[in-house]
C-alpha positions as CSV (number, residue, x, y, z in Angstrom):
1,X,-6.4,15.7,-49.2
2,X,-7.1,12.0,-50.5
3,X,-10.1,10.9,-48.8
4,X,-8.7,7.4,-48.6
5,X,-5.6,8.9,-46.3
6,X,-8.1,10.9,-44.1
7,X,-10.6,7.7,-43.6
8,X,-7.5,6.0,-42.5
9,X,-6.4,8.5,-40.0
10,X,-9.7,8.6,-38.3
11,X,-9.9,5.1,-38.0
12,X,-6.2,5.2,-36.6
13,X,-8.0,8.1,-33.9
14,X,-10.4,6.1,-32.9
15,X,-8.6,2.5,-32.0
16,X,-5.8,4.6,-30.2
17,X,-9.1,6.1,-28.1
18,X,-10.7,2.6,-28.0
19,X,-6.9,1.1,-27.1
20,X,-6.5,3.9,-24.3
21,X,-10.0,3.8,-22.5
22,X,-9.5,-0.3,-22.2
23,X,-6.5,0.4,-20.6
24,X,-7.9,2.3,-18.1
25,X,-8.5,0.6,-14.8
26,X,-11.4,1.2,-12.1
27,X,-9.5,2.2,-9.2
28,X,-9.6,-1.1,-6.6
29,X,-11.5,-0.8,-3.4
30,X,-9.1,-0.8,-0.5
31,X,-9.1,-4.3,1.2
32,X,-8.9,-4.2,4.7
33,X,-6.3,-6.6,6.7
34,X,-8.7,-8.5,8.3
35,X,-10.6,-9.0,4.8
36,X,-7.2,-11.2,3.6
37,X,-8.2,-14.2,5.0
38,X,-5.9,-16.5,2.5
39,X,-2.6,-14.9,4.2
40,X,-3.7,-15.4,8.3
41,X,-5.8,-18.4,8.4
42,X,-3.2,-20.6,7.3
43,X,-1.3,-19.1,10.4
44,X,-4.3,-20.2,13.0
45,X,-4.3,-23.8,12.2
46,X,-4.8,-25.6,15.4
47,X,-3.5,-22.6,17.2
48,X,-5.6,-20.9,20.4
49,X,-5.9,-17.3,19.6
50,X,-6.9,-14.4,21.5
51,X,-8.3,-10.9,19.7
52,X,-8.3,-7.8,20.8
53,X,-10.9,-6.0,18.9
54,X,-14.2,-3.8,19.3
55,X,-16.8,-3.0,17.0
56,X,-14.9,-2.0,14.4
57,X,-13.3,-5.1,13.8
58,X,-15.1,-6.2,10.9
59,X,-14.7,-8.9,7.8
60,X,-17.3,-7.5,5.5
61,X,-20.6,-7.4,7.1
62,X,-19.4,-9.7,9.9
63,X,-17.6,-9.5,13.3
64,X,-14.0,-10.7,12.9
65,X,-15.1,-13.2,16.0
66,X,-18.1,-14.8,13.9
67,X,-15.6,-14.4,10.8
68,X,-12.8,-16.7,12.7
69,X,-15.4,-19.0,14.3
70,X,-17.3,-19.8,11.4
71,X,-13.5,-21.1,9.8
72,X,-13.4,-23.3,12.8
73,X,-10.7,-21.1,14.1
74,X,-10.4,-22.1,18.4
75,X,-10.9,-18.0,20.0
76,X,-10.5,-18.6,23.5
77,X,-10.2,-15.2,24.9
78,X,-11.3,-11.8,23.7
79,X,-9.2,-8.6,25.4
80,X,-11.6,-5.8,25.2
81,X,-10.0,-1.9,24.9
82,X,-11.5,1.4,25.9
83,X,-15.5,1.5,24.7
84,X,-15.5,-2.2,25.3
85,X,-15.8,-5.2,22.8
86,X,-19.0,-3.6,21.2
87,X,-17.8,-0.3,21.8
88,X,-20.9,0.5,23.8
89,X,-19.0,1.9,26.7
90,X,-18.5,6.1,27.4
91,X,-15.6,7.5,27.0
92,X,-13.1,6.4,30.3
93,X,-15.5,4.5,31.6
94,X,-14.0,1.1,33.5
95,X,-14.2,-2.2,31.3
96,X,-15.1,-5.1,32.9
97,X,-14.1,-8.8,32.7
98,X,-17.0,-10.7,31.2
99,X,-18.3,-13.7,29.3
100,X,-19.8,-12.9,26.1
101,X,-23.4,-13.7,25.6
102,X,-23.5,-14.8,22.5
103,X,-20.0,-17.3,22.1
104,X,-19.5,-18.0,25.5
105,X,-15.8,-17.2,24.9
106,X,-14.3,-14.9,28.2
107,X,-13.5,-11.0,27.9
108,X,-10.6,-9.8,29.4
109,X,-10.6,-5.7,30.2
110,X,-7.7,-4.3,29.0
111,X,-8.4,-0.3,30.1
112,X,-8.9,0.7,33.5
113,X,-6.6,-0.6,36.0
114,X,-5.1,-3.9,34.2
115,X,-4.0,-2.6,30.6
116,X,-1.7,-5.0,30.5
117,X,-3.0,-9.4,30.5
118,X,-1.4,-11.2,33.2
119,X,1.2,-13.8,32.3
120,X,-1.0,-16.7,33.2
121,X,-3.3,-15.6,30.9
122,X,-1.2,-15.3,28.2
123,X,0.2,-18.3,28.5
124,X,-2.9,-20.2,27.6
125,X,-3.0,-18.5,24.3
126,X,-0.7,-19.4,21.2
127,X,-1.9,-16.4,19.3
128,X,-2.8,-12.8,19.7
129,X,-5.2,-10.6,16.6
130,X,-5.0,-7.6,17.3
131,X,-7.7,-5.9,14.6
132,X,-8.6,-2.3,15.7
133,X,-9.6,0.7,13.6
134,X,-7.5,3.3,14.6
135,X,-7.9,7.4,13.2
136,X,-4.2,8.2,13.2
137,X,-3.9,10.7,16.2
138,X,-1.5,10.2,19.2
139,X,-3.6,10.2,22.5
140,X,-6.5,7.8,20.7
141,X,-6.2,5.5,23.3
142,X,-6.0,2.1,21.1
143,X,-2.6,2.9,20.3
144,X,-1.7,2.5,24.2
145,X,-3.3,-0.9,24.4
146,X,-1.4,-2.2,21.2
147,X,1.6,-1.6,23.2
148,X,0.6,-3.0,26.5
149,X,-0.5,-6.0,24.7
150,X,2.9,-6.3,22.3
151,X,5.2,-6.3,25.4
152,X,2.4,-9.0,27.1
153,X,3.0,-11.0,23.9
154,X,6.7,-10.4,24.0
155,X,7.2,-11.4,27.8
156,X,4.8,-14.5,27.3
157,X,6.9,-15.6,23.8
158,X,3.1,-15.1,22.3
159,X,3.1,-14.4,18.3
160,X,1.2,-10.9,17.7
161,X,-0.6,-10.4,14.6
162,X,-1.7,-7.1,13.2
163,X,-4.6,-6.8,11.2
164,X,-3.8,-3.3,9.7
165,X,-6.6,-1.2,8.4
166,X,-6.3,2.6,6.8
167,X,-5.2,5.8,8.7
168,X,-8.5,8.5,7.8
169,X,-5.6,11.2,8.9
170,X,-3.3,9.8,7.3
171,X,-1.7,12.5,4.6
172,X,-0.6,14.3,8.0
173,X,2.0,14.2,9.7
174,X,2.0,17.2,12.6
175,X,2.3,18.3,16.3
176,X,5.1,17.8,19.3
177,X,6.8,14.9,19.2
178,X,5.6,13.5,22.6
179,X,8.4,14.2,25.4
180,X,9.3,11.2,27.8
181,X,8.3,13.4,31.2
182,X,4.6,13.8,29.5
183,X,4.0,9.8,29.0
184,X,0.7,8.4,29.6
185,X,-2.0,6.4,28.1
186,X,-2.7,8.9,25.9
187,X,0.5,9.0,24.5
188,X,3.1,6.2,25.2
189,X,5.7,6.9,22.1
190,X,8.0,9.6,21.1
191,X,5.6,10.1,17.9
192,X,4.0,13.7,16.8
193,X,0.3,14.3,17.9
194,X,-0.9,13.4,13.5
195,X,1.7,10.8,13.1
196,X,0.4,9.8,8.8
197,X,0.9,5.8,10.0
198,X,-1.4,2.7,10.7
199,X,-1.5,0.7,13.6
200,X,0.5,-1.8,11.5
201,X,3.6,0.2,10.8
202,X,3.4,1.5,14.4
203,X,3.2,-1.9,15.9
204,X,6.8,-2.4,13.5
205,X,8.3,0.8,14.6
206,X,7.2,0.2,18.4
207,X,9.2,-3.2,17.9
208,X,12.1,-1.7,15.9
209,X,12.7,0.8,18.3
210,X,12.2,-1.1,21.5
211,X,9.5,0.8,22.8
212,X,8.8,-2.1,24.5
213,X,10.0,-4.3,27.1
214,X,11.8,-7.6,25.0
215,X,11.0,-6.2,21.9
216,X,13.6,-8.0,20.1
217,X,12.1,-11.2,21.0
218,X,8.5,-10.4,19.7
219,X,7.1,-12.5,16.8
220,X,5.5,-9.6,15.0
221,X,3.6,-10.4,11.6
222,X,1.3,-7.8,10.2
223,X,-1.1,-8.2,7.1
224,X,-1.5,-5.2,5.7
225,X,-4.0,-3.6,3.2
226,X,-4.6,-4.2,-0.2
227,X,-4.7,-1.4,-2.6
228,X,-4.2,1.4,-0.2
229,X,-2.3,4.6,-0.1
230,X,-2.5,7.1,2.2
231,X,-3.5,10.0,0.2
232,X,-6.9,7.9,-0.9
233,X,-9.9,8.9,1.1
234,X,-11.4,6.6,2.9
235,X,-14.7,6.6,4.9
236,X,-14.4,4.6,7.7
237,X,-17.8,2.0,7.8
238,X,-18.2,2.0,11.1
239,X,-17.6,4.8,13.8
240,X,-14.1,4.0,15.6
241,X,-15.8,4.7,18.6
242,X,-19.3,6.5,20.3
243,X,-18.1,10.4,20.1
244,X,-16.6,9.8,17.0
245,X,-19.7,9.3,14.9
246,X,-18.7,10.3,11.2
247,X,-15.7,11.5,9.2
248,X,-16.3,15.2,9.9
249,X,-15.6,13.7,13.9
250,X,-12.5,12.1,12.7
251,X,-11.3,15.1,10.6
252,X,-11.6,17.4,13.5
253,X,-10.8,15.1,16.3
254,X,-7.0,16.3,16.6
255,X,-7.7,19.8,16.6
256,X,-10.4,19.7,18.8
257,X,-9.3,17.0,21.3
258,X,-6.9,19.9,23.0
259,X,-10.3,21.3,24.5
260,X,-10.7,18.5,26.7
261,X,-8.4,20.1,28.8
262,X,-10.5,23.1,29.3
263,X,-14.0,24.4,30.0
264,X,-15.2,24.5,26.7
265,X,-17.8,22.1,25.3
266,X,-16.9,20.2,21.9
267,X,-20.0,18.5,22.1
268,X,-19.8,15.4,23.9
269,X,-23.2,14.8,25.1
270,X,-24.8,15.9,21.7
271,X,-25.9,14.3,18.1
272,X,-22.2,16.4,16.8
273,X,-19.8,15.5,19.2
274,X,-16.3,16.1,17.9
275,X,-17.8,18.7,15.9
276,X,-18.6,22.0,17.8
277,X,-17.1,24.1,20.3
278,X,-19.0,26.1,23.0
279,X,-19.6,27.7,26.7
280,X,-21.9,28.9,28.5
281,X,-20.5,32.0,30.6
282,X,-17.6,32.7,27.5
283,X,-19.6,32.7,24.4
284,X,-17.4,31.7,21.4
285,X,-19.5,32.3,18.6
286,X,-23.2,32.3,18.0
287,X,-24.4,28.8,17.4
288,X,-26.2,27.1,20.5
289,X,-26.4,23.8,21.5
290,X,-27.2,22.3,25.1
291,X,-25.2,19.0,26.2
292,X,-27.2,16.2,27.9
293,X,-26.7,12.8,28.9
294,X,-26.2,10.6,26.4
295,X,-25.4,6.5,27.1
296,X,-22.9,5.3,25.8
297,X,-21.1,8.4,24.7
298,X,-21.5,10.9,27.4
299,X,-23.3,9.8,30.7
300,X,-22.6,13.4,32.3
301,X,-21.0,15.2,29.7
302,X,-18.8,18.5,30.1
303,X,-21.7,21.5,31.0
304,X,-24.5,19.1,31.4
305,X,-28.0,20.5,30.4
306,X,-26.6,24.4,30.2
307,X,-27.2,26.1,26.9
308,X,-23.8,27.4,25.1
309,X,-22.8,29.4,23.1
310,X,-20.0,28.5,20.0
311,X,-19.3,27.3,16.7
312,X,-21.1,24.9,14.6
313,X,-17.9,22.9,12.8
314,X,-20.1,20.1,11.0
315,X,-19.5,22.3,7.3
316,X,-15.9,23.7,7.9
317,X,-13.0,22.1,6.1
318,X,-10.6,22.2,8.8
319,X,-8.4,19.0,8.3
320,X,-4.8,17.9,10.2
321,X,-4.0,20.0,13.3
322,X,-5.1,23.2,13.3
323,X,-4.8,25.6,16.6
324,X,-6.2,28.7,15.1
325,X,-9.9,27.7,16.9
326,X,-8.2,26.8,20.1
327,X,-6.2,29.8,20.4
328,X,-9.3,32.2,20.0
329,X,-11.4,30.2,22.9
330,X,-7.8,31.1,24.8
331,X,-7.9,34.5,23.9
332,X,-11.2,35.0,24.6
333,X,-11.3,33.1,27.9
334,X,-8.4,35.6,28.8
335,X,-10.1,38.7,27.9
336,X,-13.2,37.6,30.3
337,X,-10.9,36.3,33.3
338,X,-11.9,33.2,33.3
339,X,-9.1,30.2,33.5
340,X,-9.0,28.4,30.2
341,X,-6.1,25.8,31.1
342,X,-8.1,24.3,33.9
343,X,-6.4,20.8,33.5
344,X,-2.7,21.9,32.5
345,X,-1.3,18.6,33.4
346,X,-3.7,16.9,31.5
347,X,-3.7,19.1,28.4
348,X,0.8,18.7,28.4
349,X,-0.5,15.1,28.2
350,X,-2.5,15.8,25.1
351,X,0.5,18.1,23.5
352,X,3.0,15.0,24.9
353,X,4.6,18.3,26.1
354,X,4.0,21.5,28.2
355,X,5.6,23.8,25.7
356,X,2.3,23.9,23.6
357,X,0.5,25.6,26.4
358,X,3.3,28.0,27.1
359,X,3.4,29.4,23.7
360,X,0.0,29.7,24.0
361,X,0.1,31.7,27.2
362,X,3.1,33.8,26.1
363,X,0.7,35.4,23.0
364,X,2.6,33.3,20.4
365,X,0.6,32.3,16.7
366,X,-0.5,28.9,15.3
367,X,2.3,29.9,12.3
368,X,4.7,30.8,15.0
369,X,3.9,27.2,17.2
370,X,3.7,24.9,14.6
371,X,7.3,26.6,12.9
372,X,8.8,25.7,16.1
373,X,8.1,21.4,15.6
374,X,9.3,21.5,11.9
375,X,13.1,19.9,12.7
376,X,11.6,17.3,15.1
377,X,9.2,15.9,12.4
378,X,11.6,16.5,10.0
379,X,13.5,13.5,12.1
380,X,10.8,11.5,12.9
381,X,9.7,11.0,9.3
382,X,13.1,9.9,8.6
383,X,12.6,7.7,11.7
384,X,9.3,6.2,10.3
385,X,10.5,5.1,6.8
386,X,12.2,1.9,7.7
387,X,8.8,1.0,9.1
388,X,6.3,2.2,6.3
389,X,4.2,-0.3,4.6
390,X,2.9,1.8,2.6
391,X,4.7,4.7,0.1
392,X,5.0,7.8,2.6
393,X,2.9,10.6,1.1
């Protein structure tokens, strides 16, 4: 072969390597809602604006509040969720009105009693943030005050602004579709347990489908994330809230949120809540932890100061909703005589439906269950897609 010709095809090789590899592009880092500052703060111009937000509501390495503030945005009212506006509060425990320390500005509860601003209120605000991370799961309680809050804004003519950030659970999309009779604050819309949206697209399908009283007359604008897709992983940098402390939490948080409903321990009260499951008279496995008081995340936590007896989930890779570890605490509760459905109304709540729990009873598999919600998401993803900011995955 002329050596000429073969010098010339290995220079060839190598620009089409050089000319490839330049073309190849570092994948972005996601960018947050609240991070886009050049498509909202235009909006606040000489505008009073309320936030509803928590510890997680971060621009960077600040609090959206000293964010806004320090672009001489007027915050005159912060509306504080479940875990409070530093998210310092246990699990349930009542919010209170307050005046924050540090700004002065007044701190409206929004959980407990008053989920929902009185008119008078809102009428001394021109715009409402609300900036939130949520983890993609039904009965996380955020959802329920992003609702409260849209029909406030709706009722009050009040524009609402959603500052979306990425679902961790995302890529799922599982579980009952929640059944009117079974509404409650942990679980307000006709949506499946793993639903695969942000708060963002909800907040548009809660308004598309008039989940909401006046929904038509909402002024909904939403700023949604840059470079995101729902199949990315994405590590959430700061825990959503105090039982929730890491992404293993997160991961297992809808399969393990059913046991709330029963005697058995998932840690609350530990340093791996959200990550365990055990009891102390029905052992479910050969791990032991003890559950004590813990402020802030669990003040008298579920089998206070008793050892138990379980699993240790902080190494499984159990992702979406999976029953299989519920149904064996069941079955094992049953074979001991002790109740296991100690709360049923409470656990229909959970499921958004008491059929969960009856197959359960009636001896029926996690294969057999989860066939039996395939046609209802089948219809709620179709549902979803005019609202999707995001390609569906």
């Amino acid at each position: 072969m002329n050596m000429s010709f073969l010098l010339k095809v290995v220079l060839l090789t190598l620009i089409m390597a050089i000319t490839a590899c330049s073309s190849l592009q570092t994948p972005q880092a996601i960018q947050v809602g609240a991070q886009r500052g050049e498509l909202y703060l235009p909006l606040l111009q000489n505008k009073k604006v309320a936030l509803v937000v928590n510890q997680s509501s971060r621009v960077n390495n600040q609090h959206l509040l000293d964010y806004l503030l320090s672009k001489q945005v007027n915050v005159v009212r912060i509306f504080a969720p479940e875990h409070g506006f530093r998210g310092d509060h246990d699990a349930g425990a009542q919010v209170k009105n307050a005046i924050d320390p540090v700004t002065g500005i007044a701190i409206t509860s929004i959980y407990g009693k008053n989920k929902k601003p009185e008119k008078f209120i809102m009428d001394e605000v021109d715009v409402v943030i609300f900036d939130i991370q949520d983890v993609g799961v039904r009965f996380y309680t955020f959802i329920s005050s992003m609702h409260y809050m849209m029909e406030a804004a709706a009722e009050s003519n009040t524009q609402f602004i959603v500052f979306d950030r990425p679902n961790p659970n995302g890529k799922f999309v599982d579980g009952p579709i929640l059944e009117a009779e079974f509404q409650s604050f942990v679980g307000m819309h006709p949506i499946p347990v793993l639903h695969g949206m942000t708060l963002a697209e909800l907040a548009l399908m809660i308004k598309g489908e008039a989940w909401i009283n006046k929904a038509a007359s909402l002024d909904l604008i939403t700023i949604a994330n840059n470079h995101y897709g729902r199949e990315l992983p994405y590590t959430l940098p700061v825990a959503p809230s105090p039982n929730l402390p890491n992404s293993q939490a997160i991961q297992l948080y809808p399969s393990l949120c059913f046991f709330e409903a029963t005697p058995v321990s998932i840690g609350r009260g530990t340093a791996f809540p959200f990550q365990v499951m055990g009891h102390d008279s029905v052992p479910l496995g050969d791990f032991e932890f003890t559950p004590i008081a813990t402020p802030g995340a669990a003040l008298h936590p579920k089998l206070e100061n008793q050892l138990l007896f379980g699993k240790d989930l902080r190494q499984s890779n159990i992702e979406g909703l999976n029953l299989d570890g519920f149904i064996y605490a069941y079955q094992q509760f049953k074979s001991a005589g002790y109740d296991f459905f100690e709360r049923a109304n409470f656990m229909d709540k959970l499921a958004g439906t008491d059929s969960l729990r009856l197959a359960i009873e009636q001896g029926q598999s996690a294969e057999q269950i989860k066939a039996a919600w395939q046609s209802n998401l089948q219809a709620f993803k179709q549902q979803r897609k005019a609202y999707l900011l995001y390609p569906d995955y």
